[in-house]
LUMMARBA-809030 format. One record per residue (C-alpha): residue in three letters; x, y, z; chain; residue number from 1. Coordinates in Angstrom, 3 decimals. Layout:
REM residues N
<type->ALA, px->X, py->Y, pz->Z, mol->A, seq->NUM>;
...
END
This chain:
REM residues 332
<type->UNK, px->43.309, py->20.131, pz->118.962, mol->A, seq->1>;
<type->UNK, px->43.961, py->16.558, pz->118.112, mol->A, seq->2>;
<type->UNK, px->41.714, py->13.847, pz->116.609, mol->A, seq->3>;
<type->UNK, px->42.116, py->10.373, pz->116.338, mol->A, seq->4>;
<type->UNK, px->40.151, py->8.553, pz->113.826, mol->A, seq->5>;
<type->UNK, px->39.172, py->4.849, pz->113.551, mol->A, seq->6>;
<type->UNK, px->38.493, py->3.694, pz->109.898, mol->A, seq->7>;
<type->UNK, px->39.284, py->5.430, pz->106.614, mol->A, seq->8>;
<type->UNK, px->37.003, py->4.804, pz->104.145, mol->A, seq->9>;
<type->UNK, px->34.754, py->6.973, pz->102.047, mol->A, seq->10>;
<type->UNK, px->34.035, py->9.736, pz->104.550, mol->A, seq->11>;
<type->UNK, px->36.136, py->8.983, pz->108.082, mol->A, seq->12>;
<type->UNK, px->39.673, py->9.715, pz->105.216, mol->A, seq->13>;
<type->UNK, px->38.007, py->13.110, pz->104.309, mol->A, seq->14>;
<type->UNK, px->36.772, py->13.739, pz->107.466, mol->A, seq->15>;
<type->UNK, px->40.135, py->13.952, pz->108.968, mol->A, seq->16>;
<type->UNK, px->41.948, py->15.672, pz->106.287, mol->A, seq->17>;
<type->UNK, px->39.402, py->18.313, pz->106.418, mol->A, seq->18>;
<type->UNK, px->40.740, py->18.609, pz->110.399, mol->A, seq->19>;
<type->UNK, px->43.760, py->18.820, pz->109.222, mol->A, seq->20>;
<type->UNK, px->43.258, py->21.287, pz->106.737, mol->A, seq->21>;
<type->UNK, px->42.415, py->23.781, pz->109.356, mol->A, seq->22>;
<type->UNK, px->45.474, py->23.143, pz->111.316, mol->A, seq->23>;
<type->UNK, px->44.438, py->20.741, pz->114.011, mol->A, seq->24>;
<type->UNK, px->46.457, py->17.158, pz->114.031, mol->A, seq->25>;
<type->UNK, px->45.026, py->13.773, pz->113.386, mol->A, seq->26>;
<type->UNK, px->46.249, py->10.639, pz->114.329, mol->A, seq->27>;
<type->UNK, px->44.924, py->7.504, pz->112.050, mol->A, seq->28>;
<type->UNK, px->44.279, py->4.126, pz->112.127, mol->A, seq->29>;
<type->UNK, px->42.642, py->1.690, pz->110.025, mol->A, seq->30>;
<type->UNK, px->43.355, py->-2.474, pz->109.614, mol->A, seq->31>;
<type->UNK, px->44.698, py->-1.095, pz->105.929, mol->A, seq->32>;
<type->UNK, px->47.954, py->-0.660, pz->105.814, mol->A, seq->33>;
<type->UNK, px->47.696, py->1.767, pz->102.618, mol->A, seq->34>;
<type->UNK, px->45.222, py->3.925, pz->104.034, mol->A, seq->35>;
<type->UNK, px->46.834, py->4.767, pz->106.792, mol->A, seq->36>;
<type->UNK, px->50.050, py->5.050, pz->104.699, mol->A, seq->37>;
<type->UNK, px->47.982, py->7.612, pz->103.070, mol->A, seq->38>;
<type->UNK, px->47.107, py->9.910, pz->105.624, mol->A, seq->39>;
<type->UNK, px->50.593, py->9.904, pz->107.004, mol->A, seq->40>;
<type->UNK, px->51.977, py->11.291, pz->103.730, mol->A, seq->41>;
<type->UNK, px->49.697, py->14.098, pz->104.064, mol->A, seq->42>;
<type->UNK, px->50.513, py->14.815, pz->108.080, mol->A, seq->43>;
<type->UNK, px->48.725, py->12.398, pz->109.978, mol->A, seq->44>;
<type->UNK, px->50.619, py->10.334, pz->112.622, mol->A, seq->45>;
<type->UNK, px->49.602, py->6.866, pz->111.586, mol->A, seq->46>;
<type->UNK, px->48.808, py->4.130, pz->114.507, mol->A, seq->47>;
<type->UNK, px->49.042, py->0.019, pz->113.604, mol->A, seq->48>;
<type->UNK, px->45.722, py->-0.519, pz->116.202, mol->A, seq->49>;
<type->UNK, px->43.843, py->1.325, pz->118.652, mol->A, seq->50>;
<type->UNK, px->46.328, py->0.820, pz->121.516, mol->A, seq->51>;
<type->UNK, px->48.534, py->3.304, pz->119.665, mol->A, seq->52>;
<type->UNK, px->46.191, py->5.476, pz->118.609, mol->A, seq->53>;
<type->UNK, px->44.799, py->6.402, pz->121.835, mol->A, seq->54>;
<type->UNK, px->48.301, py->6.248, pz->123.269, mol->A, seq->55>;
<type->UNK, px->49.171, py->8.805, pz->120.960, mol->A, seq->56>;
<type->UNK, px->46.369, py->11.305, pz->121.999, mol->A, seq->57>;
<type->UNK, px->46.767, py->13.794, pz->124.810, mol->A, seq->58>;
<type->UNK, px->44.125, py->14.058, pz->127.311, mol->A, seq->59>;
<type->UNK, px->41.473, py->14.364, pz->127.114, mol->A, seq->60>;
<type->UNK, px->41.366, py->12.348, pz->124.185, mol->A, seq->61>;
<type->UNK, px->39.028, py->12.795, pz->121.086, mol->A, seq->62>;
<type->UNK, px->38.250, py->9.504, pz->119.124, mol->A, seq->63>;
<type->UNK, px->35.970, py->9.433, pz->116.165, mol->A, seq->64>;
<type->UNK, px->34.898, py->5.933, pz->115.183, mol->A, seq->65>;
<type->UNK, px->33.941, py->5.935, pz->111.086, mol->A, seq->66>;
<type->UNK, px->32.949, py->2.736, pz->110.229, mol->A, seq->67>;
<type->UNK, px->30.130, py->0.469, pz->108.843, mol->A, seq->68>;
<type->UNK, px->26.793, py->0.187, pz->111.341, mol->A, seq->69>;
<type->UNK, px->26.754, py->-2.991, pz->113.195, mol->A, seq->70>;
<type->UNK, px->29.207, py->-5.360, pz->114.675, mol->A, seq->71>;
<type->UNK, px->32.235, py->-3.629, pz->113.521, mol->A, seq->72>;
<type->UNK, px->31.109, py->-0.858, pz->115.188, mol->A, seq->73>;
<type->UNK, px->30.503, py->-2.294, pz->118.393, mol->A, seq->74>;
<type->UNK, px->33.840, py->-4.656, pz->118.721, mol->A, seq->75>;
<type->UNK, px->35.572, py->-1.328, pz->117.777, mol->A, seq->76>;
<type->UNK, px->34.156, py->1.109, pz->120.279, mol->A, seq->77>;
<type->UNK, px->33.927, py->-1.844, pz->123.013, mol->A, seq->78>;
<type->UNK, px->37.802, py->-2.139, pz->122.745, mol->A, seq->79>;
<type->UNK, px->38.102, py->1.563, pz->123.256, mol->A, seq->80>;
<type->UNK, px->35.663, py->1.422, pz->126.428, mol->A, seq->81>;
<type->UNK, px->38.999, py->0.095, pz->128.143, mol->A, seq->82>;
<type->UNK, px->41.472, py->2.053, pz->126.350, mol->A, seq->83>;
<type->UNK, px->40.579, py->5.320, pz->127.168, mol->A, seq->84>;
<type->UNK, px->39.918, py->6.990, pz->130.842, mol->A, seq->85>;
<type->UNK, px->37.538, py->9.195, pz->132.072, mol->A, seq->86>;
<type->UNK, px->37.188, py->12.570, pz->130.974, mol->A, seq->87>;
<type->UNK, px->37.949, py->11.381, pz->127.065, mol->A, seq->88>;
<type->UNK, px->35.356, py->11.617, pz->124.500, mol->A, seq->89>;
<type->UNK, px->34.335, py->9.171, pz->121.853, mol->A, seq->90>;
<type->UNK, px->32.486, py->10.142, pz->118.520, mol->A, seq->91>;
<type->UNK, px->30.348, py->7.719, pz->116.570, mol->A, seq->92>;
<type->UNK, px->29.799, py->9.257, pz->113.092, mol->A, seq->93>;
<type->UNK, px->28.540, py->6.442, pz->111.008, mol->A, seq->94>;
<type->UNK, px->25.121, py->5.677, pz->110.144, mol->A, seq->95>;
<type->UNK, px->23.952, py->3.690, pz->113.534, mol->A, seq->96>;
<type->UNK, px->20.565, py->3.310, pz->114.880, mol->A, seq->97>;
<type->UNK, px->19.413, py->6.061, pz->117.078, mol->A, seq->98>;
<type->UNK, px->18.975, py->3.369, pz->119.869, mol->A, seq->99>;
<type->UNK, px->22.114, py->1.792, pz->119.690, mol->A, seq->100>;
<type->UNK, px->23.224, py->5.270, pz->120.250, mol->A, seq->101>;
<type->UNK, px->21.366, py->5.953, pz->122.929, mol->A, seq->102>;
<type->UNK, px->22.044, py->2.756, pz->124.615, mol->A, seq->103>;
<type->UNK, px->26.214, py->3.494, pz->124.046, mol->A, seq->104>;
<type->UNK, px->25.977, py->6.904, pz->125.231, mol->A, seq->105>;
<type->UNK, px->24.539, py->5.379, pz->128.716, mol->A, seq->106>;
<type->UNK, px->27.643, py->2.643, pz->128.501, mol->A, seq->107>;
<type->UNK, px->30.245, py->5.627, pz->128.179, mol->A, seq->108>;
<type->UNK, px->28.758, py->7.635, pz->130.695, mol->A, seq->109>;
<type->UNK, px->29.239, py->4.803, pz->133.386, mol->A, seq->110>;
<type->UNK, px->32.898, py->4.510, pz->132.735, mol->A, seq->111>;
<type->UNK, px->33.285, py->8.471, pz->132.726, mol->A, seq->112>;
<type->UNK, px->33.576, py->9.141, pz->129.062, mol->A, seq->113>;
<type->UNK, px->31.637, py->11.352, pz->126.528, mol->A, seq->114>;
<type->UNK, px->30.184, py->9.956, pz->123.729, mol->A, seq->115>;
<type->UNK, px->28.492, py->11.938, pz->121.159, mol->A, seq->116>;
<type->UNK, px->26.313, py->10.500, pz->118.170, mol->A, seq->117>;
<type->UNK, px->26.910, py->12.341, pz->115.361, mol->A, seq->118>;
<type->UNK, px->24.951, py->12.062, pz->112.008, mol->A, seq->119>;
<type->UNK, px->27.219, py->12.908, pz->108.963, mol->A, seq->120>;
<type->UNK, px->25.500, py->13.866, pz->105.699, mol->A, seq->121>;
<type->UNK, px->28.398, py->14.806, pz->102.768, mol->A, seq->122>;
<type->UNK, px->29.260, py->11.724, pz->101.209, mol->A, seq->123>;
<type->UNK, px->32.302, py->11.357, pz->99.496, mol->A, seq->124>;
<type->UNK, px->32.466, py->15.258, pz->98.225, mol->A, seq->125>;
<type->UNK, px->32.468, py->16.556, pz->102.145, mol->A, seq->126>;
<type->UNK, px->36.211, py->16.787, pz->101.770, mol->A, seq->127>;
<type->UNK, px->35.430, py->20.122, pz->99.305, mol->A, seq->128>;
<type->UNK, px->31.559, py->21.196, pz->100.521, mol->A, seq->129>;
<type->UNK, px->31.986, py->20.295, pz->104.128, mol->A, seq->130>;
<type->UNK, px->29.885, py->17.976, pz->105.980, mol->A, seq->131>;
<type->UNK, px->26.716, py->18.384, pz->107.804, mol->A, seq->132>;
<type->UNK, px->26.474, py->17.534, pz->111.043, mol->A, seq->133>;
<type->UNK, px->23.644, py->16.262, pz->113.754, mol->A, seq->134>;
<type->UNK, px->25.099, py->15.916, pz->117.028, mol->A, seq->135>;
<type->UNK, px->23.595, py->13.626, pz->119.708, mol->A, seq->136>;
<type->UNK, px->25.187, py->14.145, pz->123.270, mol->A, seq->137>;
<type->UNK, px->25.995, py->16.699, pz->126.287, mol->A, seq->138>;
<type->UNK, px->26.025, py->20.315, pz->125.546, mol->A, seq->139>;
<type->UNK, px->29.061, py->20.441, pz->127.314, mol->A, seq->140>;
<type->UNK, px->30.967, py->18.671, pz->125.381, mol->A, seq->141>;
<type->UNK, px->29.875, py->19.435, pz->121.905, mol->A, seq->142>;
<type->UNK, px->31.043, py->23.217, pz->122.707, mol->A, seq->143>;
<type->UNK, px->34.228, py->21.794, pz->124.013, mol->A, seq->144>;
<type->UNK, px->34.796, py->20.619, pz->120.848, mol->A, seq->145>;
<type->UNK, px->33.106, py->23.451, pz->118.401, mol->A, seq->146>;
<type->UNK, px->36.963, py->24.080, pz->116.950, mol->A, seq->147>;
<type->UNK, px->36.789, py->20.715, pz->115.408, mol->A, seq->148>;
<type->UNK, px->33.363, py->20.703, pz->114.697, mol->A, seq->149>;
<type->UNK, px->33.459, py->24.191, pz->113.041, mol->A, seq->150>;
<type->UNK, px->36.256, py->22.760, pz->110.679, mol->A, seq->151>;
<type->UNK, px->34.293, py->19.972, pz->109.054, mol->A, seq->152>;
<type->UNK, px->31.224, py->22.152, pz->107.947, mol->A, seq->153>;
<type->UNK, px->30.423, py->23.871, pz->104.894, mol->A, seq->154>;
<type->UNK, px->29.470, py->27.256, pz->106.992, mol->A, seq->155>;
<type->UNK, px->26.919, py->29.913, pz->105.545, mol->A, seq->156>;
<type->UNK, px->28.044, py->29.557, pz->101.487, mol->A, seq->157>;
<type->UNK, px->25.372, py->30.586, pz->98.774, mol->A, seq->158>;
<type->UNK, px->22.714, py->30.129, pz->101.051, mol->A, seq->159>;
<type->UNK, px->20.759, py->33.243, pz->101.610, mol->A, seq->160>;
<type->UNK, px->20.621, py->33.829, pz->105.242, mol->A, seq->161>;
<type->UNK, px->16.740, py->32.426, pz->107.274, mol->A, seq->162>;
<type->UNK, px->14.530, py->35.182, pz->108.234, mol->A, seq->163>;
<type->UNK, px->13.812, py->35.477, pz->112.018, mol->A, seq->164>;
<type->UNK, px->16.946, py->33.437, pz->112.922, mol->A, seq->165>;
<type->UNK, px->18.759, py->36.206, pz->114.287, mol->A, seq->166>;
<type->UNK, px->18.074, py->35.566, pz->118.175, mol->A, seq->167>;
<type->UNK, px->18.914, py->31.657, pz->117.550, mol->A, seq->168>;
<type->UNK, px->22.063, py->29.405, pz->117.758, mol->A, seq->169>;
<type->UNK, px->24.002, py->30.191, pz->115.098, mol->A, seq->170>;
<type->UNK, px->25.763, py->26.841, pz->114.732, mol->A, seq->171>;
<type->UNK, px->22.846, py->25.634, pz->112.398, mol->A, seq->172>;
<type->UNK, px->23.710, py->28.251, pz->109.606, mol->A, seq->173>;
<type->UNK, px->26.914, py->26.980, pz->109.580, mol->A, seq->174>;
<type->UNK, px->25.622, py->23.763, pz->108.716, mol->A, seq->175>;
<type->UNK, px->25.949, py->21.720, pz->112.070, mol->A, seq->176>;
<type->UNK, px->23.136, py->21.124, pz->115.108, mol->A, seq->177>;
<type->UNK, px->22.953, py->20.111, pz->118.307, mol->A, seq->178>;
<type->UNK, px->20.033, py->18.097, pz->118.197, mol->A, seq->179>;
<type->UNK, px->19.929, py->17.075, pz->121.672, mol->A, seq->180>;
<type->UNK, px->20.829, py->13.552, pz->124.779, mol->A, seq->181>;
<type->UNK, px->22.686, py->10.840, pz->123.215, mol->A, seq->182>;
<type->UNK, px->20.447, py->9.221, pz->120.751, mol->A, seq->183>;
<type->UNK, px->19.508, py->12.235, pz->119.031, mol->A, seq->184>;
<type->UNK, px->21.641, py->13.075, pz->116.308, mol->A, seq->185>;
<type->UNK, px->22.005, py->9.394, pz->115.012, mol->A, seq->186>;
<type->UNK, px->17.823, py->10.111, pz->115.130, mol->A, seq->187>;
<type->UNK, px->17.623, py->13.162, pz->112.948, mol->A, seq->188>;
<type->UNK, px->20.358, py->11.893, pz->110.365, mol->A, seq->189>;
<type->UNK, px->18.082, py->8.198, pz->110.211, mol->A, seq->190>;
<type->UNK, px->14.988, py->10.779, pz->109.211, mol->A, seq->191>;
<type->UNK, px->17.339, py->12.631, pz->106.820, mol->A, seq->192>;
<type->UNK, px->18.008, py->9.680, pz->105.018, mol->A, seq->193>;
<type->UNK, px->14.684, py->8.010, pz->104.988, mol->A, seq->194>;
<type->UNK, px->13.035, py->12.029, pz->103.120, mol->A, seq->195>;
<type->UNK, px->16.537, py->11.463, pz->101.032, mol->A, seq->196>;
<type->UNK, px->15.043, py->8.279, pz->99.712, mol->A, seq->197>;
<type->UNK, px->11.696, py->10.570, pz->98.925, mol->A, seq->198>;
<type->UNK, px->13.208, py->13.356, pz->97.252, mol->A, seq->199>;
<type->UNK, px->15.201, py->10.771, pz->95.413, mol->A, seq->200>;
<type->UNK, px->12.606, py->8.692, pz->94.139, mol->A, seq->201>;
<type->UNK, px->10.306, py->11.291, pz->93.310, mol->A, seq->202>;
<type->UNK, px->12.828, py->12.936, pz->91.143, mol->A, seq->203>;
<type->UNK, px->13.197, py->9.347, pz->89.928, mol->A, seq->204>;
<type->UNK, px->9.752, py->9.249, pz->88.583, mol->A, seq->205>;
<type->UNK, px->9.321, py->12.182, pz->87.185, mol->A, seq->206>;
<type->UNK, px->12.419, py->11.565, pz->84.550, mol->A, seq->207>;
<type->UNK, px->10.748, py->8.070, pz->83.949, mol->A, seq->208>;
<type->UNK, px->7.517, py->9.490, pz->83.092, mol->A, seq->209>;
<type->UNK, px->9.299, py->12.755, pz->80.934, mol->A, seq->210>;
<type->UNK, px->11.587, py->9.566, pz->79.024, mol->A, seq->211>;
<type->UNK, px->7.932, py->7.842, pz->78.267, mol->A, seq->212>;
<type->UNK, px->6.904, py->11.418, pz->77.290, mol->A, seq->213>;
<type->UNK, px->5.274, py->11.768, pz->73.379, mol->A, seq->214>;
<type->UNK, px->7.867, py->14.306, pz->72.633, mol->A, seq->215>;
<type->UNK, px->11.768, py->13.705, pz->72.198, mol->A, seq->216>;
<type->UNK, px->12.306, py->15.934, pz->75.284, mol->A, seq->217>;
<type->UNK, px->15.660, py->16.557, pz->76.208, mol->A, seq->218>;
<type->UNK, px->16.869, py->15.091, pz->80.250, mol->A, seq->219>;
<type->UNK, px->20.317, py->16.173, pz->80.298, mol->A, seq->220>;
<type->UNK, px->19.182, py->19.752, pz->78.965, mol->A, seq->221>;
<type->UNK, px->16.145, py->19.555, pz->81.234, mol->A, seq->222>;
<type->UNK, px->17.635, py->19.204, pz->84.505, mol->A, seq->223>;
<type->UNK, px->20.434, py->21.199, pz->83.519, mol->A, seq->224>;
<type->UNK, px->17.920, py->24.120, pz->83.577, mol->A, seq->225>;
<type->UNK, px->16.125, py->22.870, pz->86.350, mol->A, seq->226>;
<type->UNK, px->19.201, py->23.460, pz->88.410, mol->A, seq->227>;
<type->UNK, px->18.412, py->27.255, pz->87.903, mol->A, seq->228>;
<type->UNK, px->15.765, py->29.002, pz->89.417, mol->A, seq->229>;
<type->UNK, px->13.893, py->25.773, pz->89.416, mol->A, seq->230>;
<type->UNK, px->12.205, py->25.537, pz->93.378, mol->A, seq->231>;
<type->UNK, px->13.234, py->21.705, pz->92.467, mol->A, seq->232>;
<type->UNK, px->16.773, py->22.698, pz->91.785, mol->A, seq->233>;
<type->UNK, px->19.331, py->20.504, pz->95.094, mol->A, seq->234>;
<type->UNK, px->22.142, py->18.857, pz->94.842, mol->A, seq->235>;
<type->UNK, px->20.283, py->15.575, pz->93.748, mol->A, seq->236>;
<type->UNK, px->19.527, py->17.560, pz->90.922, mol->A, seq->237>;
<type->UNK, px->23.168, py->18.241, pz->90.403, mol->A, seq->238>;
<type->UNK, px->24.071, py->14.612, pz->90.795, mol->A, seq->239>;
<type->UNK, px->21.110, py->13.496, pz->88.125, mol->A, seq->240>;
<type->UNK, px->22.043, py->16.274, pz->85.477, mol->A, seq->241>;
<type->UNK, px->25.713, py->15.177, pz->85.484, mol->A, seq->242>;
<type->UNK, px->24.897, py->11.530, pz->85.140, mol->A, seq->243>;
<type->UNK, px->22.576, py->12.570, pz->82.631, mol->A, seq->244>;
<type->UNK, px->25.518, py->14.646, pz->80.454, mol->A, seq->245>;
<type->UNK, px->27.736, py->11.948, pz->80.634, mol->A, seq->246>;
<type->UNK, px->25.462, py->9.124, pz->79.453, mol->A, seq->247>;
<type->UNK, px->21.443, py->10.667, pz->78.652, mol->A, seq->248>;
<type->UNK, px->20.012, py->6.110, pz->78.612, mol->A, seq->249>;
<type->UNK, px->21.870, py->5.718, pz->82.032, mol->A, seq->250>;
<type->UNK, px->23.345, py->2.862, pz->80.650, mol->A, seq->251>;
<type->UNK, px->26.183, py->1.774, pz->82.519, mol->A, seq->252>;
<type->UNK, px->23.598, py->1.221, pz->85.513, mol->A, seq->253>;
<type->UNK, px->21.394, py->-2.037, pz->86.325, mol->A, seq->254>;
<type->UNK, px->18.762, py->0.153, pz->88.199, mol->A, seq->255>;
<type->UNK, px->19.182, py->-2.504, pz->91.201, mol->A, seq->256>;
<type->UNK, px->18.987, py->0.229, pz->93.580, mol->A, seq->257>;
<type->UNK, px->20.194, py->-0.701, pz->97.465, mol->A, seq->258>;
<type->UNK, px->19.088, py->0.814, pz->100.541, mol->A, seq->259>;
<type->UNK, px->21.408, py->1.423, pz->103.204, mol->A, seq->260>;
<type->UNK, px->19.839, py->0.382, pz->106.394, mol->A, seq->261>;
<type->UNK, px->18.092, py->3.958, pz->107.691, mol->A, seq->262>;
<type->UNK, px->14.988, py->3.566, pz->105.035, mol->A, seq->263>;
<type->UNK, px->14.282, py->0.760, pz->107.173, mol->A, seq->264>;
<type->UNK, px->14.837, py->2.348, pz->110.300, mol->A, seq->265>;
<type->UNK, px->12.917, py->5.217, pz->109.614, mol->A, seq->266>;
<type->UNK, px->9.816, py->3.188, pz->108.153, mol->A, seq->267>;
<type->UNK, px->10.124, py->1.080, pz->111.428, mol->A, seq->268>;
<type->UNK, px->10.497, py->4.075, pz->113.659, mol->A, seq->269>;
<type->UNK, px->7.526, py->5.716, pz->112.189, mol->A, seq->270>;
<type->UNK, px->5.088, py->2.955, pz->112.819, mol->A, seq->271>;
<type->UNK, px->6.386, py->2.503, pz->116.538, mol->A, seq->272>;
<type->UNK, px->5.411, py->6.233, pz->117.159, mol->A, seq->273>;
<type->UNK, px->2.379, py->5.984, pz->114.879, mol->A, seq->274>;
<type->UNK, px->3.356, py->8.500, pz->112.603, mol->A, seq->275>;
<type->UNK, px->1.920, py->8.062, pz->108.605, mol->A, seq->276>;
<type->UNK, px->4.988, py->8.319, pz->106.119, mol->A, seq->277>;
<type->UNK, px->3.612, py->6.852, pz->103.188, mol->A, seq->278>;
<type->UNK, px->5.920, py->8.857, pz->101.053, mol->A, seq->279>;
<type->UNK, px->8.953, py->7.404, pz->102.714, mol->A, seq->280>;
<type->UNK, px->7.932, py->3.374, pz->103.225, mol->A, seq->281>;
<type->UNK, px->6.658, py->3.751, pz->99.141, mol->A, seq->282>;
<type->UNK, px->10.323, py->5.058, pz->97.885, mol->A, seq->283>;
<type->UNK, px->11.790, py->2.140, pz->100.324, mol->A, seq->284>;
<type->UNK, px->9.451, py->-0.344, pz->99.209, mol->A, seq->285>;
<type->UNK, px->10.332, py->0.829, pz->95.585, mol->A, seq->286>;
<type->UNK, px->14.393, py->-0.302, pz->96.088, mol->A, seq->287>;
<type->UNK, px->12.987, py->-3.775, pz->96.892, mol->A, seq->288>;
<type->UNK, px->10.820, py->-4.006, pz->94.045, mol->A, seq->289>;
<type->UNK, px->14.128, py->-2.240, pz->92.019, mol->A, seq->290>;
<type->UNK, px->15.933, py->-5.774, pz->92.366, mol->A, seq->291>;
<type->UNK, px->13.480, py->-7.690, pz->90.653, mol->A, seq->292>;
<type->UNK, px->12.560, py->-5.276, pz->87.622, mol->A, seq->293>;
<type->UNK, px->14.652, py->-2.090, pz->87.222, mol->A, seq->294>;
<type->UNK, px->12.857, py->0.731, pz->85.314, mol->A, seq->295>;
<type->UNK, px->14.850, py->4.507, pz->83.589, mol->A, seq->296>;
<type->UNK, px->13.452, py->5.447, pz->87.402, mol->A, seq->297>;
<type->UNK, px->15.987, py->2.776, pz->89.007, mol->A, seq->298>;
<type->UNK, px->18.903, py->3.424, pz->86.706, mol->A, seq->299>;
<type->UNK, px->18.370, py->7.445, pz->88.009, mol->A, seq->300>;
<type->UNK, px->18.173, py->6.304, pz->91.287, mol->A, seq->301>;
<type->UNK, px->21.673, py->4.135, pz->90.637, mol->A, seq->302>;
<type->UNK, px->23.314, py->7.643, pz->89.172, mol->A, seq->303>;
<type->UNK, px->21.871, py->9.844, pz->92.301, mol->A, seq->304>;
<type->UNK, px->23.640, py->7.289, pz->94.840, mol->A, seq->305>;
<type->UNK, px->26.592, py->6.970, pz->93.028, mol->A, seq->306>;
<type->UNK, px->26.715, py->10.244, pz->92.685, mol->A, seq->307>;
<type->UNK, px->26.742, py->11.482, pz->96.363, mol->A, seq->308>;
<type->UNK, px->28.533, py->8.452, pz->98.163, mol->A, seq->309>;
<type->UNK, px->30.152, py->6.542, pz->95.701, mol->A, seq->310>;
<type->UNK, px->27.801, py->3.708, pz->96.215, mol->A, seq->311>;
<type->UNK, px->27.813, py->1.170, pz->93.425, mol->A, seq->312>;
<type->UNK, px->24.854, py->-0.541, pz->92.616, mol->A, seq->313>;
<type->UNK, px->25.381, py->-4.204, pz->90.914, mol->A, seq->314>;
<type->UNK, px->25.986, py->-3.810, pz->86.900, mol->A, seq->315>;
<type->UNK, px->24.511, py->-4.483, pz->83.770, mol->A, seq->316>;
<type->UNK, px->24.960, py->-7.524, pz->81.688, mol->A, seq->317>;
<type->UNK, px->26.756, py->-7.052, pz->78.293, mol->A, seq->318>;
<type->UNK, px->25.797, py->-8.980, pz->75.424, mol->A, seq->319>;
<type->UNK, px->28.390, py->-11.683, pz->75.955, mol->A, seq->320>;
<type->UNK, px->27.235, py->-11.856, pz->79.608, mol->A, seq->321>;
<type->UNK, px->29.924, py->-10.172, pz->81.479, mol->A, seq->322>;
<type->UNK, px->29.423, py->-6.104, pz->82.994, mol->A, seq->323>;
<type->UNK, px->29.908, py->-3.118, pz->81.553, mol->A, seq->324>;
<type->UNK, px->32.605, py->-0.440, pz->83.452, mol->A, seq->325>;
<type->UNK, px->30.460, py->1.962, pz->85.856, mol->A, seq->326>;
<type->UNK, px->31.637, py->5.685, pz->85.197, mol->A, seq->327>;
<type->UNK, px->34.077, py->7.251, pz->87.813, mol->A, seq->328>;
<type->UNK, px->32.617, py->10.022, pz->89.962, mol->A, seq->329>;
<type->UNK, px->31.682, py->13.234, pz->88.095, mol->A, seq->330>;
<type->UNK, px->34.012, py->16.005, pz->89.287, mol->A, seq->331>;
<type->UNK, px->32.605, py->19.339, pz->89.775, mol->A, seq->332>;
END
């Protein structure tokens, strides 16, 4: 099958090379020059705008838009609207809200295309674990397009198989759901993100209060066990036990932690349907309070970010009132 892809940044770069890795083609396009360069070197067909792209696409076309929520979305996938005819398909995989998504699935359906909302958790290490996937849109065309779907997941790995599943769709034990109309996957990934902030700041917390602890207790050794038989152990854990290795103060970080845009959504979304989250508004609501005075908590919360999606938080001042270097990504 063919994909084309519209931006190549963090994840929408990855995401195609893990297409082509299992042998479909991919056809790129981004407004830099060097990215695309990039992906052509490694057996993409390159396109200079989205004229070429989709002109280099058989029917019926597959388009997955990757780029930042907002306006740049919209402009982008509004162009497409009359670039592509009926019967083609058009993927938004970045972190919109759910009712943007719902509304632009209604907007491609009355010009005859698909659109499918599709939440992408993976970060900037999907390239090697795979990606998983929550998929808003019409049944239809989500199994028309399991081959490339199938490539970008992680599929069953280390994780021991879920009692009682065995009647069920087994698409989610391979690490990708259908979660249901348009509007739907961009839902479950906005309610991902906002228990991510959670997990994340409780984890947070608990390394502040072991640092304050009246024992020299050891964090890098600590969560390295943790990650073992620990019912705590997750690949936040990973993230915050490498950080820890490399630098045990977290020093390199201000602790000015940032918040993406779903936090919100999913604090906002929860008192529209009257649901209690205090968990979730309290870690949001502890990012803003992060920018005026950063605690060990913040700086851990800086690392765990970094860590996943190679989001860098502002930096420290130095002595002579410039910023220290941020360390590059820990490998695994």
């Amino acid at each position: 099958m063919q994909l084309g892809m519209v931006g190549l940044g963090r994840m929408g770069g990855n995401i195609l090379r893990r297409v082509m890795q299992a042998g479909h083609e991919g056809v790129a396009f981004d407004r830099d020059d060097t990215a695309v360069a990039t992906l052509v070197a490694e057996g993409a067909t390159g396109a200079t705008s989205l004229r070429e792209l989709v002109g280099l696409l058989r029917a019926p076309r597959t388009v997955w838009v990757m780029l930042p929520a907002g306006e740049i979305t919209e402009a982008a996938l509004t162009e497409l609207h009359g670039l592509l005819e009926p019967g083609d398909t058009l993927i938004e995989g970045g972190n919109s809200f759910w009712k943007d998504s719902a509304r632009r699935g209604a907007e491609a359906a009355a010009r005859g295309l698909h659109y499918l909302d599709i939440g992408t958790s993976g970060g900037v290490w999907g390239l090697k674990r795979g990606y998983c996937l929550m998929i808003g849109g019409p049944a239809e065309v989500v199994a028309r397009l399991d081959p490339i779907l199938a490539a970008l997941v992680p599929g069953e790995g280390t994780a021991l198989p879920t009692e009682g599943r065995e009647a069920r769709d087994a698409r989610p034990s391979q690490g990708y759901v259908h979660c249901g109309p348009n509007g739907a996957g961009h839902y479950a990934k906005m309610v991902h993100n906002g228990i991510e902030y959670g997990m994340m700041q409780a984890m947070a917390e608990g390394l502040d209060l072991m640092r304050a602890a009246p024992f020299a207790l050891d964090l890098p050794d600590i969560t390295e066990a943790w990650r073992r038989g620990s019912v705590v152990s997750s690949w936040l854990l990973d993230l915050t036990a490498q950080a820890l290795a490399y630098d045990p103060d977290l020093a390199e970080y201000s602790g000015h932690v940032s918040d993406s845009g779903e936090g919100r959504w999913t604090v906002d979304t929860a008192v529209e349907q009257a649901v209690p989250v205090p968990v979730l508004a309290a870690a949001l609501f502890a990012r803003f309070r992060s920018r005026q005075e950063a605690s060990f908590a913040d700086k851990a919360l800086s690392a765990m970010r970094k860590g996943f999606g190679g989001h860098l938080e502002s930096r420290p001042q130095t002595a002579g009132g410039g910023s220290a270097a941020l360390p590059s990504a820990p490998q695994t």
